[in-house]
N, C-alpha and C positions, 0 to 999 in steps of 0.2 A: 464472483459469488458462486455456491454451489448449488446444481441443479441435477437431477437423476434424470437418466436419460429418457425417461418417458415426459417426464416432461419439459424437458428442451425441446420433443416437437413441438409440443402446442400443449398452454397451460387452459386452461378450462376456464370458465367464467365463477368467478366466487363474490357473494353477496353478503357483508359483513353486515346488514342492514345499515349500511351511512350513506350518505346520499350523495346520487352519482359515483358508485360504484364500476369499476369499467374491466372486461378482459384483458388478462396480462397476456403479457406476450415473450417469444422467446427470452433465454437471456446467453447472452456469449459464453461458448464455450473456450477451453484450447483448441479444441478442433473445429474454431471457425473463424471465421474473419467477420467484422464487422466495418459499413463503411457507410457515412456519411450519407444522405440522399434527402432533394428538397421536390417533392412533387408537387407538380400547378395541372391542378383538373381541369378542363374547358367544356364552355358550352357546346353539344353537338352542332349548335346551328354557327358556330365558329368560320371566319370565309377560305381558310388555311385546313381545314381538317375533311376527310373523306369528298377530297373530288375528283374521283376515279378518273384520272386523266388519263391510263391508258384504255382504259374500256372507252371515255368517251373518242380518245382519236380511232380506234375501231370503228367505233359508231359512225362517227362524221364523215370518217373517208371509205370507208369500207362498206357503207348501209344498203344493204340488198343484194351485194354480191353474193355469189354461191361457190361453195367449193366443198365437192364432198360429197353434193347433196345437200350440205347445211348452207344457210344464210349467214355467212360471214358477223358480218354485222347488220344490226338492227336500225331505223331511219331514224335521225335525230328527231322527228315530232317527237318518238314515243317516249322519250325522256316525262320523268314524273314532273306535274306542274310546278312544283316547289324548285325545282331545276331550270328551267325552262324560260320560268318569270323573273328566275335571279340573273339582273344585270353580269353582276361583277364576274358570276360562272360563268355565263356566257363567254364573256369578253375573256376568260384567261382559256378559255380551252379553243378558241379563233385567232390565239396568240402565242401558238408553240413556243416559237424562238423565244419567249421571254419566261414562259410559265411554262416548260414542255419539261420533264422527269425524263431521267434513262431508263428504259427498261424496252420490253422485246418489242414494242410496235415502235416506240422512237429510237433507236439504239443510239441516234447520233448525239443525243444530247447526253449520253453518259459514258462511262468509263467501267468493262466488264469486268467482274472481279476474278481473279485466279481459284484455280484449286486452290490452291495453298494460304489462300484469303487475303494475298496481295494483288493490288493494283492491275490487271492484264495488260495495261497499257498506260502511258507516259499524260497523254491527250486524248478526248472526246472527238468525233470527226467531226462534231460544229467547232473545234480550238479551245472549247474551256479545256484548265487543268485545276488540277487539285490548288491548294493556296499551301501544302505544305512544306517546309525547307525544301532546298535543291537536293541534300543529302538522304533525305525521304523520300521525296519524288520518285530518285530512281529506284527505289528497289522496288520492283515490278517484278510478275512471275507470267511472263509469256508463253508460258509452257501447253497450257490448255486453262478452257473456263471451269469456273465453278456455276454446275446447274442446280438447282434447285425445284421437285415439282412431288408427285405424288404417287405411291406403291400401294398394290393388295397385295394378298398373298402371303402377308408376312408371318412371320413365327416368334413366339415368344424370345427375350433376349434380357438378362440380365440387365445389361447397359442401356441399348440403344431401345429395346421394348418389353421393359416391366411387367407392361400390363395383358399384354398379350393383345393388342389391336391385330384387326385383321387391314384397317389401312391407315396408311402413315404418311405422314409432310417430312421432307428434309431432304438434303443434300444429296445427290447422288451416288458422290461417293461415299458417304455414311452408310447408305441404306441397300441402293439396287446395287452401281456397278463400281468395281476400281480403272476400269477403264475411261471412266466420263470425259477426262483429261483430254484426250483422242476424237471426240465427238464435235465434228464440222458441228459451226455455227447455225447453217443452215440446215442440220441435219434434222427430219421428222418424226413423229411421235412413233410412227409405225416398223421407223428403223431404230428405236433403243429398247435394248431389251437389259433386263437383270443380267449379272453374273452369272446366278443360281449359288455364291457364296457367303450372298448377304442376306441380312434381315428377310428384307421381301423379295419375292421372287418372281412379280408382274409391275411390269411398267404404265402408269396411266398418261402421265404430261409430266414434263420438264420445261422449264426456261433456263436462259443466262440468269445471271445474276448480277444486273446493273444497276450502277448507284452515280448520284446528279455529282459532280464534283462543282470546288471554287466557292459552296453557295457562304461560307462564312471566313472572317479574318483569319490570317497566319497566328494573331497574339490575341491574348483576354487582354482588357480593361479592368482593375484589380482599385476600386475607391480605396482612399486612407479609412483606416477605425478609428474614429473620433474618442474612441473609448481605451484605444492603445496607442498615445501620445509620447513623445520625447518629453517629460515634465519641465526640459530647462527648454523648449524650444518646441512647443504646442502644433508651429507647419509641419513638422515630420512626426508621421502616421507610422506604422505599419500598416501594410496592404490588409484587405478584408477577404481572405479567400473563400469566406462562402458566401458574398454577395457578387462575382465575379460577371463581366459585360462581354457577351460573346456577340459580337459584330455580325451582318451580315454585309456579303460582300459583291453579290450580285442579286438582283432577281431569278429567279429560279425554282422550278418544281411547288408552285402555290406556297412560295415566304413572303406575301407581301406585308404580313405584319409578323414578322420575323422577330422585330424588337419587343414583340407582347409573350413570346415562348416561352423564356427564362428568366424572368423579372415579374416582380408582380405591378400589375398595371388597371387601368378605369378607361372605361371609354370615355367621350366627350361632356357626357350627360351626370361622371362622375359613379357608373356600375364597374362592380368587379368585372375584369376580363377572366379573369381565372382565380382559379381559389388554390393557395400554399397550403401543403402539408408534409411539418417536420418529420423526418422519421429514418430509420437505420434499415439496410439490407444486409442482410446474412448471409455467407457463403460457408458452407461444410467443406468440412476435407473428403478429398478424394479417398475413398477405402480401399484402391487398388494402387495409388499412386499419390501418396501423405506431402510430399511437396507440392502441390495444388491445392489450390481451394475454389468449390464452385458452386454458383447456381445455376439449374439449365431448366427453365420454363418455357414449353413452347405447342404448336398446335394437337401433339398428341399425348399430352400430359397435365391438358385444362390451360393451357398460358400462362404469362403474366399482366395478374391484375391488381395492383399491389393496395387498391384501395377498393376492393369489395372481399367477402368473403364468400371462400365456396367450398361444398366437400369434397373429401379424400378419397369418395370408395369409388373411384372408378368411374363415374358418373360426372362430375365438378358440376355439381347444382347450384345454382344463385343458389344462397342462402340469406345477407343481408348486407347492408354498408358495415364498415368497420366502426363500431362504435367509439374507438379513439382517433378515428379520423373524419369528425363530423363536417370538415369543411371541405365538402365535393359536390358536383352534380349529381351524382349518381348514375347507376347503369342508365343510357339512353341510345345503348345499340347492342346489335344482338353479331356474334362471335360468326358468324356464314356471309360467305358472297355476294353480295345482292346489291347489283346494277340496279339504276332504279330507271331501267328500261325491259322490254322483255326482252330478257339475256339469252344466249343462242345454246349455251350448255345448262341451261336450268334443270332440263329433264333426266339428267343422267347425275347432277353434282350431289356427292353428301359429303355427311361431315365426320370429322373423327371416329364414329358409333359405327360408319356405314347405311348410317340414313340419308334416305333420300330431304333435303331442306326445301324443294321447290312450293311446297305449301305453304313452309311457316315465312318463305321468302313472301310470295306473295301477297301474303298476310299483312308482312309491316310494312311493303309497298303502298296498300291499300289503306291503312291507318295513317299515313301519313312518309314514313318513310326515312331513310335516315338523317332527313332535315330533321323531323319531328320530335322535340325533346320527350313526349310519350308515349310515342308507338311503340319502341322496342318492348317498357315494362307491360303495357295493354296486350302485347300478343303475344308475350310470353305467359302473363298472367293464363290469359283466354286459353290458349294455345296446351296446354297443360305444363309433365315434367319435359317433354323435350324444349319447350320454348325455355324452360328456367336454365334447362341446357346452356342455351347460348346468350341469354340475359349476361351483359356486361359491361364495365365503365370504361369504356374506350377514349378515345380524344383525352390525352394527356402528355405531359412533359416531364423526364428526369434529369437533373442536375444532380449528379456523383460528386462527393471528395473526397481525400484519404490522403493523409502523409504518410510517405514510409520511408526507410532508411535502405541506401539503396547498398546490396552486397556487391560487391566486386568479383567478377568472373564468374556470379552462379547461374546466369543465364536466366535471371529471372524476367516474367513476362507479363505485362496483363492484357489479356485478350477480351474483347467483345463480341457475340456476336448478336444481331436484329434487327426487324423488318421492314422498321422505317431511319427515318433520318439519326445519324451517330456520329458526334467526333469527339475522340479524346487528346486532351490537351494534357501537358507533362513539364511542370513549370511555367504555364501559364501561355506554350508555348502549342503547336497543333501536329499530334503524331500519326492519327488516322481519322482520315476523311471519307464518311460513307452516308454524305448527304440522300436526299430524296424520300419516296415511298417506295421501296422498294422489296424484295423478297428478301428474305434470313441471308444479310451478309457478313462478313467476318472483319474483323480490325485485328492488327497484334501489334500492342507497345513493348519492344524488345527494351530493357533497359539499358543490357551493356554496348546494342551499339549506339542508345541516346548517348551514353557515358560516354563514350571514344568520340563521340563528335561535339560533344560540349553543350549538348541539345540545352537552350535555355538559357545560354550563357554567350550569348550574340549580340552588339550593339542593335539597341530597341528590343530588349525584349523585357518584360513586365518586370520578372526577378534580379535582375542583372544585376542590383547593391549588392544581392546578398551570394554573388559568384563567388568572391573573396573565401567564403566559410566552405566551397562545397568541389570546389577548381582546381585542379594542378593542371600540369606542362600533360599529362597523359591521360586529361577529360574529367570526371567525376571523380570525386575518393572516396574510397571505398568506407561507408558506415557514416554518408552524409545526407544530410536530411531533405526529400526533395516532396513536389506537388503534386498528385495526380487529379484531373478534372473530365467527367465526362458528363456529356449530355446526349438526350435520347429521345427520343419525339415519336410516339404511339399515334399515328395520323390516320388511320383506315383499317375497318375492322376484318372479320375474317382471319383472326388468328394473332395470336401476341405472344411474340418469339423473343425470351432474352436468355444469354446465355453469358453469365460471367464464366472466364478460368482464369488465374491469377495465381501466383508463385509468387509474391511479392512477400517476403515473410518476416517482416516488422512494420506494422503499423503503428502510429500517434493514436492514444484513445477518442473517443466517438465523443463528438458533441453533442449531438441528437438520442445516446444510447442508455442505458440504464443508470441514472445518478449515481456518481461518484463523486468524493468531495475531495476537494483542493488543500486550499493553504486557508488558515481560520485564524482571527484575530479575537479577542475577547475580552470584557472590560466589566467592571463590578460599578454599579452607583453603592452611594452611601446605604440606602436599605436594603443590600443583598440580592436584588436584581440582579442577571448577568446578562449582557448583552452578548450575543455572539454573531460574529458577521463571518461566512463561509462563501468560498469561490467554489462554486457546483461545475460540472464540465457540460452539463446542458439545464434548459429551462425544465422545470416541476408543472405538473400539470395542473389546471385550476382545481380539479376535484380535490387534489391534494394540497394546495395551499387550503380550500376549505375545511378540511379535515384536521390538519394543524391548528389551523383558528377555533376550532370547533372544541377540538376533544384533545390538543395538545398539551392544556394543562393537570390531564389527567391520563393520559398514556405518553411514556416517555418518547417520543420522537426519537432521538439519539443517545446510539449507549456508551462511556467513555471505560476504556480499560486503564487502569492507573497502576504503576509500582510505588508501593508506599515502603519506605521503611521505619523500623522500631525502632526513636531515639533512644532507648535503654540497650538492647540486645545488635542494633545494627541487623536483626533479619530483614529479608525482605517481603514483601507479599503482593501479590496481584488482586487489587479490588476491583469491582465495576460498580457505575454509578447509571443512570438514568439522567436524562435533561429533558425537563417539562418546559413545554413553551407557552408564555402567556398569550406571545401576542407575534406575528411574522411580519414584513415588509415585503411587497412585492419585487421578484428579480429584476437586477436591471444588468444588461450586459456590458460587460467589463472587458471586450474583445480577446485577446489572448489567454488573457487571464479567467476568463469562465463568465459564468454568471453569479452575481453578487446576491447575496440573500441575508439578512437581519433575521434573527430571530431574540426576545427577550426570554427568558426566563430562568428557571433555580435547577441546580445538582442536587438529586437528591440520593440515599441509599433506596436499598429494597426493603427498608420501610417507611420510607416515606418521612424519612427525617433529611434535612439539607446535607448537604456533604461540609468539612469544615473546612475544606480548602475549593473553593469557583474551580473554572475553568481557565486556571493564570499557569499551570503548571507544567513546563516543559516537558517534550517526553509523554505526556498524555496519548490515548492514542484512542481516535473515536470513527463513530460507522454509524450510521443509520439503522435503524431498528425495524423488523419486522414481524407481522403475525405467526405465530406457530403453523407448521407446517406438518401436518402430522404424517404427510408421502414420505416425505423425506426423513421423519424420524424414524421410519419402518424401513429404510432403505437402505445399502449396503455402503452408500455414497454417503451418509451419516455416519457410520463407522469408521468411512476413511479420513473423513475429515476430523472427527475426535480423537483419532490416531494423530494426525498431521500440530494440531493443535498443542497435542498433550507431549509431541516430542519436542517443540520449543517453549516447554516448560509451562505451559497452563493445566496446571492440574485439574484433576476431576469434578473439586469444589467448584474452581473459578466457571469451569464448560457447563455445569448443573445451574449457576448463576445467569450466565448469559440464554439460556433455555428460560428462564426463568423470564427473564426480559421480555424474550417473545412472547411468551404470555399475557404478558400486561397492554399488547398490542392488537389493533382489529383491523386498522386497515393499513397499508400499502403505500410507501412513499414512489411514486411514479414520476415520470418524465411525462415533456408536453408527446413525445413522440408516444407513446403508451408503455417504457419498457418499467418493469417495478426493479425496486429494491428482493432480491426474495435470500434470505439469510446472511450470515456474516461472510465477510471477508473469507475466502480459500484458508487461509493462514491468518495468524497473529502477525506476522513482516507486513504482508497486503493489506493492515487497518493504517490508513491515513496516519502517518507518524505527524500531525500538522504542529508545528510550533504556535502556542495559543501566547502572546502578546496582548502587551499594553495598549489602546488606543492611543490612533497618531494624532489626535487634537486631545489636549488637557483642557480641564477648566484652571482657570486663572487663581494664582493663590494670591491671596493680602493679605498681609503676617498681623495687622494692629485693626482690633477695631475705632480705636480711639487713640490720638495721639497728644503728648502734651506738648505745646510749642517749645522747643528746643532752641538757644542761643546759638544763632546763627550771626552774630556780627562778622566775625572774623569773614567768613565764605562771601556774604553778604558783599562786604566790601567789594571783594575781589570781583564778582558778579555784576557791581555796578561800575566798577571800572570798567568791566569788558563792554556794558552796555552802551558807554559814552564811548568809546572808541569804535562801536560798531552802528552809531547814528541814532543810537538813546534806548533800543531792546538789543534784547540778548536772541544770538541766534538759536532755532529753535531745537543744537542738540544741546543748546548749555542750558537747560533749564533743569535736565536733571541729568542724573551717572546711569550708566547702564552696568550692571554686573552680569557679566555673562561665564558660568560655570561649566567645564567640561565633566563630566558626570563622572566620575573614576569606577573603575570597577570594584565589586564587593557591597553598592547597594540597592537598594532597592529591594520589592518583594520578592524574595525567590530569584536574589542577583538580577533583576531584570531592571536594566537601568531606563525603561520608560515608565515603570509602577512605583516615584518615588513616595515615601511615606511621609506624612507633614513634619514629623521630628527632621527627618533629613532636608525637607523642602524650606524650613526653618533657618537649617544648618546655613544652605549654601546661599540665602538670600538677607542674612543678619550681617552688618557690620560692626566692627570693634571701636571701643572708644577712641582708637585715634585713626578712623577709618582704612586701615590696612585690611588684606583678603586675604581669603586661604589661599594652599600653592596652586590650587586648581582653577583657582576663581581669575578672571579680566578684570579692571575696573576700565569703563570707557567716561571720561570727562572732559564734555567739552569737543565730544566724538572724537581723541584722544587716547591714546593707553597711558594709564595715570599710576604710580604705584600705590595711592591711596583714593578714597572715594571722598569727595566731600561732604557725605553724609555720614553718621556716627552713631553709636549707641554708647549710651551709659545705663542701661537696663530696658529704655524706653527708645524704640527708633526714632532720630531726627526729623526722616523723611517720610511721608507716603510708600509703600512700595505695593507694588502689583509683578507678580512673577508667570513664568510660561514656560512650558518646556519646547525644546525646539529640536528637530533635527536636518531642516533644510531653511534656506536665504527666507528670511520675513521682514516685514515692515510691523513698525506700531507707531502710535499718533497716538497723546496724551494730551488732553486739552482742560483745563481748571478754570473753573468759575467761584465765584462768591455767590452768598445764599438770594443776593437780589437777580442775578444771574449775569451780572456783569463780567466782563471778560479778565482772567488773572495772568496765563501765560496759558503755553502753548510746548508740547517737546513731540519731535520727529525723529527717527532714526529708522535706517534700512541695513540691512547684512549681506552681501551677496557673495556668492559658493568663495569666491578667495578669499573674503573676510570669514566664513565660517569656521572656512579649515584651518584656519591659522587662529582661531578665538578655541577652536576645538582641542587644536595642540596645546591649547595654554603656554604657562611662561618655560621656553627655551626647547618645546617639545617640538614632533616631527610634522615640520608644515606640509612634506610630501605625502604623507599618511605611509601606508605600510598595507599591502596585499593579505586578504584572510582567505582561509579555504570557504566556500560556501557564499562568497561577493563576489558580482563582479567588478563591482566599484572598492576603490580604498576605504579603508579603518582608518579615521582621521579622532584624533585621541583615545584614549583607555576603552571607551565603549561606544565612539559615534555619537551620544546620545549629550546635547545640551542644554540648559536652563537658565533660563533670563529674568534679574527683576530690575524693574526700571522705579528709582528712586527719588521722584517728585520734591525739587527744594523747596522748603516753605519761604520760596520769593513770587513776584512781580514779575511778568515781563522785562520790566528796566532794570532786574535786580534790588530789588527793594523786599525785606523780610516783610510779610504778610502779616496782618493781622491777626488777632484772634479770634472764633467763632469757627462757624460750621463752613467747610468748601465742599463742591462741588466736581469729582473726577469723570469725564468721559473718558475713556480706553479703547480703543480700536489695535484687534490685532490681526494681521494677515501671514499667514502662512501659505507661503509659494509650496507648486505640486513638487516633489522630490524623493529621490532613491535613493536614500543611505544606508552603509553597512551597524550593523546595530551588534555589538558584540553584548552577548551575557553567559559571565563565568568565562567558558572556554571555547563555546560554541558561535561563530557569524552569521549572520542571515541577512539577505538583503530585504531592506523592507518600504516601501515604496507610499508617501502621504501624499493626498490631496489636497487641491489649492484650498484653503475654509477661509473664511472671516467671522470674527465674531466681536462685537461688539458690546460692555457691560458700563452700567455707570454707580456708581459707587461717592455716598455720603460721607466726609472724616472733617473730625473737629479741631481744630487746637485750643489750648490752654497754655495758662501763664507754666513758666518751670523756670528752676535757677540757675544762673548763671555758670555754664560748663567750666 
């Protein structure tokens, strides 16, 4: 979609007056990447989130010492009471070795990370290792640490300081020195000084930067999608990769409910543990360096808080919850330090601004504290603009996805970096481990050397079927489709540091991201209704289904571009239509395939007259509709686009028409995530080329409403001979013939061999007087291939007949009564995939089918596509000709799930039905008639 660059930052809030109305939000550019992400908010009082375990082992073992002149640490009494009274905190911070994080007071329980953001070491000196392959493992960079702490002095910097702080958080070698590399472990604050090359140019503190390893599985757990099934074999799923099971694998650094992070989950009593919220993350390209794309939020650029909002000038003031993301706790902690003991650096620490926080610390100690689901907003509120300062929704969880296609030998890379617990998985499989709470650490998923070692493609590992498609003798092939998964855990406030970089440059489109539509089916009833059923790539947001239901039948929801031509002259032209919706169906997801959405209603022109062809017409090509834009029609990015437009042939008429469209529109087709629909398609290529089809269930056709009893001796006879020879009834497929039609090509509406029209449905389901069939036609008698059928016409059908179209294995069951409801016979018959294709081939055709472009499955006769009537003898069970009067038809038909190739005209598609049953029952009479 096209958007001017103003506002691709941030679109504004617009109130079309309809209810629930909501701010839009970016929408993708070229220059960005968009990627999957499923956020779970937590309660602050959560027993896994903010348990300062290094401040408390200071506390506990350090309490009273002096060094300096300062008091080390502080005595455990003075821990806040909301601390103190909690059991289970107690108990994990009296219990290192189980619950104890790496970082600088414990170093032994973790593993330091390098400069270079690899691993410093193999093992932790308590023996945990990371859980990653062996071929991971080692790449370690022993070189020197990576420190991480805090500079004044700094100078403005294009890159690393925008904004011109005078002190800053971050890496050392980013910021003060390139030497940090060099710097003994034990080396102290007094002895690091700046470069004088860098940013800043005064040193205040540094740490290592260590991270807990081991704490989760080598592999994800990846559930089947009940909603993307093998249709001939229902146990075989495809995996659900964004409901993905990340295992914990030890106890470690406060996971004891580890399995509550990334799942959504109820406590005992049946309360939410956390609240999901769908939504997409954005990464720009780099403007110094266009093979990159990235986001970098972190403590001296307001953080990341991906579900509150805050301003841009320099300041990051709360401002409010995200209105499209109403299901969170909200801010209940505030972006500063604060021990909630009296901390030994309180009187010197400030924050980003250079203000001193010891007040407003004190403040939310004294209201409560960070247990306290309302202290933070109460003393931010009190507190005035510096408390809104640091007002923020802390305690939360990220789960990433993204598919992309991986290039061969470009070096492509996705890197992490952030402050608490991170690992990214890569085919389901685990690339970087940087558990714990720890300071801003670094991960990097190299792709080519996953590729060169087969990452993924290892007995047990999650993806392993799908090696075959993506494997050679020399790792990965190059332009094959693989998984990325990360997860991210915002656990303790004081600053929220994330930092995508990524080279990865093909991505699979966004589920979560601005509605686009799929592949669309579409179907006419008798009064001109058009049903049309679309696969969306994410869910529509409630406002917006209300708004459809609302005011759909009078602002066109979707605009359709049509090439029509002139049966006289053979010109062509480019019309566009509108599609009014009476009435919508709620999404339901259809796993790979998207999410499924029903909508009813009529084509209209732009004036409001129907169009005289539905939406049956291949080649159509449709997009969702939106409100005028009037940014954008003053914009220079509106010119390029009615250039782009107008050089594949849509004239100036047709661009003034679809402008016109948006007019007729007020609100905003949106995703559940919040991203809208905002103009057409880039291009006329980019509007959904969807192939609009026939529905894959028919209603049932019966050619006669009234039949006159037909001279059936002759058949009759033969009928009750078979009865006596098979124990006095007939079995129950001789009670009638089934005609089964392979649908040839050249009918139907518009060549579409599922739209057939009652003259043809006539055609293929009529018999001749001396019941012979067309070349196209089966006759099954007697479950049987017969060359004639034993039922006939001499103007009037002999038989009953009920017809179906079919294009995968079904059953039907045919059962007749008389009018007292006594039982008359009874017919059965099933089809299964080798009897179809061989009934599809018709007589002497290709039972093996034949390969089309466009299937992956075979073309099994002229178009895939067949039609069944099943012809009811006017006998008995025993074979006995029936009486005359009124009978009684039950019909039951079932249609198995199935993918067939569906040929119309010249074009394949594969098209895929669902299991249905339907059930009709049906009154027919007989009467005397003369002897045939």
């Amino acid at each position: 979609m096209k958007l001017n660059a103003v506002k691709r930052i941030a679109l504004g809030a617009t109130i079309f007056g309809l209810v629930g109305a909501v701010t839009s939000q970016a929408v993708v550019e070229d220059n960005q990447r968009e990627l999957d992400i499923i956020i779970r908010d937590f309660p602050v009082t959560h027993q896994d989130f903010e348990n300062f375990q290094e401040e408390a082992h200071n506390s506990i073992v350090n309490g009273g010492k002096k060094s300096g002149g300062r008091t080390i640490g502080r005595y455990p009494d003075t821990w806040h009471a909301s601390y103190t009274s909690n059991t289970e905190w107690a108990t994990r911070r009296s219990n290192e070795d189980i619950f104890g994080c790496g970082n600088t007071q414990t170093p032994q329980y973790g593993i330091a990370v390098g400069v270079e953001g690899y691993p410093h070491d193999i093992a932790s000196a308590s023996g945990a290792t990371s859980t990653v392959p062996d071929y991971i493992k080692t790449v370690t960079d022993p070189t020197g640490f990576a420190w991480y702490g805090e500079f004044k002095d700094c100078t403005k910097d294009a890159k690393w300081n925008p904004l011109g702080l005078q002190v800053m958080r971050g890496l050392v070698s980013d910021l003060c020195s390139d030497a940090s590399g060099s710097w003994a472990a034990n080396l102290s604050d007094d002895k690091k000084n700046c470069s004088g090359t860098k940013v800043c140019k005064t040193h205040s503190w540094s740490q290592i930067v260590y991270t807990t390893p081991g704490m989760v599985e080598q592999r994800l757990i990846f559930p089947p999608d009940p909603n993307d099934c093998d249709p001939n074999d229902p146990t075989k799923c495809a995996l659900d990769i964004y409901e993905p099971v990340i295992t914990k694998a030890r106890s470690a650094c406060d996971n004891e409910y580890f399995a509550q992070w990334y799942s959504d989950a109820k406590d005992a009593f049946g309360n939410e543990v956390n609240k999901r919220t769908n939504t997409t993350l954005i990464l720009d390209q780099d403007p110094q360096d266009g093979r990159y794309f990235e986001i970098d939020k972190n403590w001296n650029n307001g953080g990341y808080f991906p579900l509150d909002s805050i301003t841009d000038d320099g300041q990051f003031q709360w401002v409010s919850q995200k209105l499209m993301f109403p299901n969170q706790y909200g801010p209940q902690s505030l972006s500063i330090f604060c021990p909630p003991y009296d901390y030994q650096w309180a009187d010197t620490q400030t924050d980003f601004m250079g203000d001193n926080t010891e007040a407003l610390c004190n403040a939310w100690k004294s209201a409560g504290g960070p247990r306290s689901p309302t202290a933070a907003s109460d003393v931010a509120v009190s507190s005035g603009k510096m408390g809104l300062r640091h007002l923020r929704n802390y305690g939360f969880t990220m789960m990433g996805v993204a598919k992309f296609k991986y290039k061969k030998g470009k070096g492509e890379v996705f890197k992490f970096t952030g402050d608490d617990d991170m690992w990214i998985f890569v085919d389901g499989v685990l690339v970087v481990d940087l558990g714990g709470t720890h300071l801003a650490a670094s991960g990097t998923a190299n792709m080519d050397y996953l590729a060169a070692n087969g990452h993924g493609c290892h007995p047990g590992d999650p993806m392993l079927d799908s090696c075959g498609l993506k494997l050679d003798n020399e790792g990965w092939i190059d332009d094959s489709w693989h998984y990325l998964h990360f997860f991210y855990a915002d656990r303790q406030s004081d600053g929220s540091n994330l930092r995508i970089r990524s080279s990865l440059s093909e991505l699979a489109p966004s589920r979560y991201g601005q509605p686009a539509i799929g592949s669309v089916l579409a179907k006419l009833d008798s009064n001109g209704n058009q049903t049309v059923t679309m696969f969306l790539n994410t869910t529509l947001d409630a406002t917006t289904i209300q708004n459809i239901a609302t005011f759909g039948s009078t602002q066109p929801t979707i605009i359709v571009m049509r090439t029509e031509t002139d049966p006289a002259t053979g010109a062509k032209t480019i019309k566009t239509y509108g599609y009014y919706v009476t009435s919508i169906e709620q999404g339901a997801s259809m796993g790979s395939a998207g999410v499924q959405y029903t909508f009813t209603g009529v084509l209209m022109d732009e004036n409001g007259q129907p169009a005289a062809n539905p939406i049956i017409v291949g080649g159509d090509k449709i997009a969702f509709n939106s409100p005028t834009d009037t940014e954008f029609l003053n914009s220079d990015e509106y010119k390029i686009q009615k250039a782009d437009y107008a050089a594949q042939g849509i004239d100036e008429a047709t661009w003034d028409a679809l402008m016109r469209w948006n007019s007729k529109m007020t609100f905003k087709v949106t995703s559940a995530s919040g991203k809208p629909v905002v103009g057409y398609p880039d291009t006329p290529e980019d509007w959904p080329g969807a192939e609009f089809k026939a529905p894959t269930q028919g209603s049932p056709f019966v050619m006669d409403s009234a039949i006159v009893r037909p001279d059936f001796t002759n058949q009759a006879t033969v009928l009750t001979t078979i009865a006596e020879n098979k124990g006095g009834e007939l079995p129950l497929d001789y009670t009638a013939d089934l005609l089964f039609t392979s649908v040839p090509s050249g009918v139907g509406k518009n060549n579409n061999p599922l739209a057939l029209t009652n003259d043809e449905k006539k055609i293929f389901s009529a018999t001749t007087l001396d019941g012979s069939t067309s070349a196209t036609t089966t006759a099954y008698v007697g479950g049987q291939e017969s060359a004639t059928s034993m039922c006939y016409s001499n103007g009037v059908e002999s038989c009953f007949s009920v017809s179906y179209p079919v294009m995968g294995p079904f059953r039907i069951n045919v059962r007749v009564f008389d009018h007292l409801g006594h039982f008359v016979s009874q017919y059965q018959k099933s089809m299964n995939e080798e009897e179809l294709h061989k009934a599809l081939a018709g007589k002497g055709g290709n039972v093996a089918g034949v390969d089309e472009a466009g299937c992956d499955t075979k073309l099994y006769g002229e178009t895939g596509a067949g039609f069944i009537t099943i012809k009811m003898y006017p006998v008995s069970q025993n074979g006995r000709t029936v009486a005359t009067g009124p009978y009684i038809y039950q019909v039951t038909f079932v249609q198995e799930a199935y993918t067939a190739c569906i040929k119309e005209g010249s074009s394949a598609w594969p098209h895929t039905i669902y299991y249905s049953r339907t059930s009709e029952t049906y009154r027919r009479g007989y009467k005397r008639a003369k002897v045939k």
